[in-house]
C-alpha positions as CSV (number, residue, x, y, z in Angstrom):
1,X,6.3,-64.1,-2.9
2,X,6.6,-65.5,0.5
3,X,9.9,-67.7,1.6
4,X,11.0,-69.4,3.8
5,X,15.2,-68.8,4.2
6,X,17.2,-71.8,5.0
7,X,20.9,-72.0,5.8
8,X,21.9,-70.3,2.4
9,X,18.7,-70.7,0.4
10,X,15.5,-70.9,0.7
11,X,11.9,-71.9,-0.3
12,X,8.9,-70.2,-2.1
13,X,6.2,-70.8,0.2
14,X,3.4,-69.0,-1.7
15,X,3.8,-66.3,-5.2
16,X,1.7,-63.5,-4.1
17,X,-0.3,-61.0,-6.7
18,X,1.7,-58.4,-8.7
19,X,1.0,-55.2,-7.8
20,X,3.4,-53.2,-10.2
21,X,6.2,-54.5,-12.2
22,X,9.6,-52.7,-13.1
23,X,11.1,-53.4,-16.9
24,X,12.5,-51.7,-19.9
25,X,11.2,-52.1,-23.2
26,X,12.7,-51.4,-27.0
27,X,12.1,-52.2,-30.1
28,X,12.9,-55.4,-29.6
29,X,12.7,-56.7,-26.2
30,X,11.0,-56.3,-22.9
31,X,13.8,-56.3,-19.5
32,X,12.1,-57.2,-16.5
33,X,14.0,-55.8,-13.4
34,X,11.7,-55.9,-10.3
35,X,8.2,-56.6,-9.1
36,X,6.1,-55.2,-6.0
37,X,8.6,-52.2,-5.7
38,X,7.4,-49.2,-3.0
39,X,10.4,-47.0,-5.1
40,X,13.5,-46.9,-7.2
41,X,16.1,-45.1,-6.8
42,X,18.1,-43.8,-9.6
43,X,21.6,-43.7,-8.6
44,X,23.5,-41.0,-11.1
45,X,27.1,-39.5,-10.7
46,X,28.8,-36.4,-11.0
47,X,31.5,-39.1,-12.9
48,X,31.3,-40.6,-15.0
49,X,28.2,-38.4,-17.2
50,X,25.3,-40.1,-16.8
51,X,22.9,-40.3,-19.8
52,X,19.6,-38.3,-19.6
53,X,17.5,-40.9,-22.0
54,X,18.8,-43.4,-19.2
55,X,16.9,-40.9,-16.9
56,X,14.3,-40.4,-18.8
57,X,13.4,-44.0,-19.7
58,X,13.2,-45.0,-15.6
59,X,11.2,-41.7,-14.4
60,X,8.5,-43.2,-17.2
61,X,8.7,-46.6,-16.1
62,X,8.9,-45.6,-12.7
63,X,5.8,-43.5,-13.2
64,X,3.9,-46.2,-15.4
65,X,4.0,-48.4,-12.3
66,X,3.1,-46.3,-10.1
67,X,6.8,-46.4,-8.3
68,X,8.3,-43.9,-6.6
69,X,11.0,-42.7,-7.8
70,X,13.9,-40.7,-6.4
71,X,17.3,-39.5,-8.0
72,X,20.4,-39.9,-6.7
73,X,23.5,-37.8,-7.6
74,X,26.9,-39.5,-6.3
75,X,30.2,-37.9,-5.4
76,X,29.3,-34.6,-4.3
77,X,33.3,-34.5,-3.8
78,X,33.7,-33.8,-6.9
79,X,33.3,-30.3,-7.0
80,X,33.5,-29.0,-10.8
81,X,31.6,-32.0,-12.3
82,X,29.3,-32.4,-9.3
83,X,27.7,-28.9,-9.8
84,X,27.3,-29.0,-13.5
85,X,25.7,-32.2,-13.0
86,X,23.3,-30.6,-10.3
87,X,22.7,-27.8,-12.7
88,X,21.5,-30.1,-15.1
89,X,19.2,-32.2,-12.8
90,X,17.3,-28.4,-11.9
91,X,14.0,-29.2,-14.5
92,X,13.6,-32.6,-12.5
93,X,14.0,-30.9,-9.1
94,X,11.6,-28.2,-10.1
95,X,9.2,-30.7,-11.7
96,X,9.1,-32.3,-8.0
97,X,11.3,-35.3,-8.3
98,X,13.1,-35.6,-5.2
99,X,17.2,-35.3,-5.9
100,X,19.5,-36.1,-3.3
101,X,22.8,-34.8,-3.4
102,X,25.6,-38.1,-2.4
103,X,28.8,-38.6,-1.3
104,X,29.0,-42.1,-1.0
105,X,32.6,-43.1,-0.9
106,X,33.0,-41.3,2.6
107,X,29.8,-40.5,3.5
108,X,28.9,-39.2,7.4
109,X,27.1,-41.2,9.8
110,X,24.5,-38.3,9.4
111,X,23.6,-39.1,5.8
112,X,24.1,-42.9,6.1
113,X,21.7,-42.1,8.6
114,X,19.2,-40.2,6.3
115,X,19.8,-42.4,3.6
116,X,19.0,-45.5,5.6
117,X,15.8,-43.5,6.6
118,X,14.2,-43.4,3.3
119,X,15.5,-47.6,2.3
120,X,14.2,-48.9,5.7
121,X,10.9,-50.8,5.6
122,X,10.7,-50.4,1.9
123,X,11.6,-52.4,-1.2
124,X,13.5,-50.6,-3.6
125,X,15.5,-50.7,-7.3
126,X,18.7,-49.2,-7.1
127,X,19.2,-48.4,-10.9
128,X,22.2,-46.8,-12.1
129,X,25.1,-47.0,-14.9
130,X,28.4,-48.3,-14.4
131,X,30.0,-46.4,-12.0
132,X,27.9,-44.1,-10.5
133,X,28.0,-46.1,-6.6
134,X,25.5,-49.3,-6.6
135,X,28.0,-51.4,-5.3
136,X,29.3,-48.9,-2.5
137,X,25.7,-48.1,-1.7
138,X,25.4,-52.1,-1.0
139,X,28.6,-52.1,1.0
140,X,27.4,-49.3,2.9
141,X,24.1,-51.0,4.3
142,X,25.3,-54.7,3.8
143,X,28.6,-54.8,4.2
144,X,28.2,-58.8,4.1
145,X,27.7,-58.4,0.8
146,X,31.2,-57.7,-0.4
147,X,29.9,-56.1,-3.1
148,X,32.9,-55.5,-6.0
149,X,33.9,-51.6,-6.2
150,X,36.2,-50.4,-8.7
151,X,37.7,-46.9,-9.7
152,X,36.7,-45.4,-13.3
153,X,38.2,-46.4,-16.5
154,X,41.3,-43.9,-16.6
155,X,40.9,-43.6,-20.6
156,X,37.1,-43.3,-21.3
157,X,36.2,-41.9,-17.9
158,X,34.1,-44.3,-17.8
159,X,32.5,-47.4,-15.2
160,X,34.3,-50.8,-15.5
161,X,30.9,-52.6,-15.0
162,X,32.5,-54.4,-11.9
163,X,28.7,-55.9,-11.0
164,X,27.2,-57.7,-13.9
165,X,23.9,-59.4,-11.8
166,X,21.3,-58.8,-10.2
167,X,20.5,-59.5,-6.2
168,X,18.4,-59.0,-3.4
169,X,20.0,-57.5,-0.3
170,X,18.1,-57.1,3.1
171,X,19.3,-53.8,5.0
């Protein structure tokens, strides 16, 4: 799709051909999340666990598209979890999936730096569960956004699902 941005919205000029499109399917439904995608990256976190179906089901829809995809473990702060988690990634490292190791919350100018390097020029999914650093990844690049952030559920150890849409961000 090409647009033409206004004050603070736009027009679709022309819709352009699909060349991949992202989506979940189950038994009963088919989620679309993204079209014309270069990669997706799948945001994970030490905490709260992250689910390795939920892995699973974007690798394949990543490779059924023909999407790059590259994983993303957050909070490398968090020593104990962090390495277990790390541990258990090993099969997708080994199987050539790129893994990054994060620390998102306070990361260095030096990995901003070399995270920025592989989002720049590119468009790309960031896909994650509840809690694992989407919205502090958005801060990080496009701090306009003001992108909600919240701390984990203290009793189920689990994300708040502080961002409940979907939008396009320009870094």
């Amino acid at each position: 799709m090409e647009w033409l941005p206004s004050t603070d919205e736009g027009t679709i000029e022309k819709i352009l051909p699909r060349r991949n499109l992202f989506y979940r399917q189950d038994e009963i439904r088919t989620k679309s999340f993204a079209a014309n995608l270069d990669q997706v990256l799948i945001l994970l976190a030490a905490e709260p666990e992250f689910s390795q179906m939920q892995l699973t089901r974007a690798l394949i829809a990543a490779q059924a598209e023909h999407i790059t995809p590259i994983i993303a473990l957050n909070k490398s702060d968090l020593t104990v979890p962090f390495q277990r988690a790390w541990d258990w990634l090993r099969p997708y490292r080994t199987m050539g999936y790129r893994v990054l190791p994060l620390t998102l919350k306070d990361a260095t100018e030096k990995d901003q730096q070399d995270l920025l390097a592989l989002l720049v020029g590119r468009t790309t999914l960031v896909l994650g569960p509840s809690g694992a650093g989407k919205s502090t990844l958005i801060n990080m690049f496009a701090p306009h956004a003001l992108a909600l952030t919240g701390d984990l559920s203290s009793a189920l150890r689990t994300g708040k699902h502080t961002t409940t849409s979907t939008n396009w961000y320009w870094v």
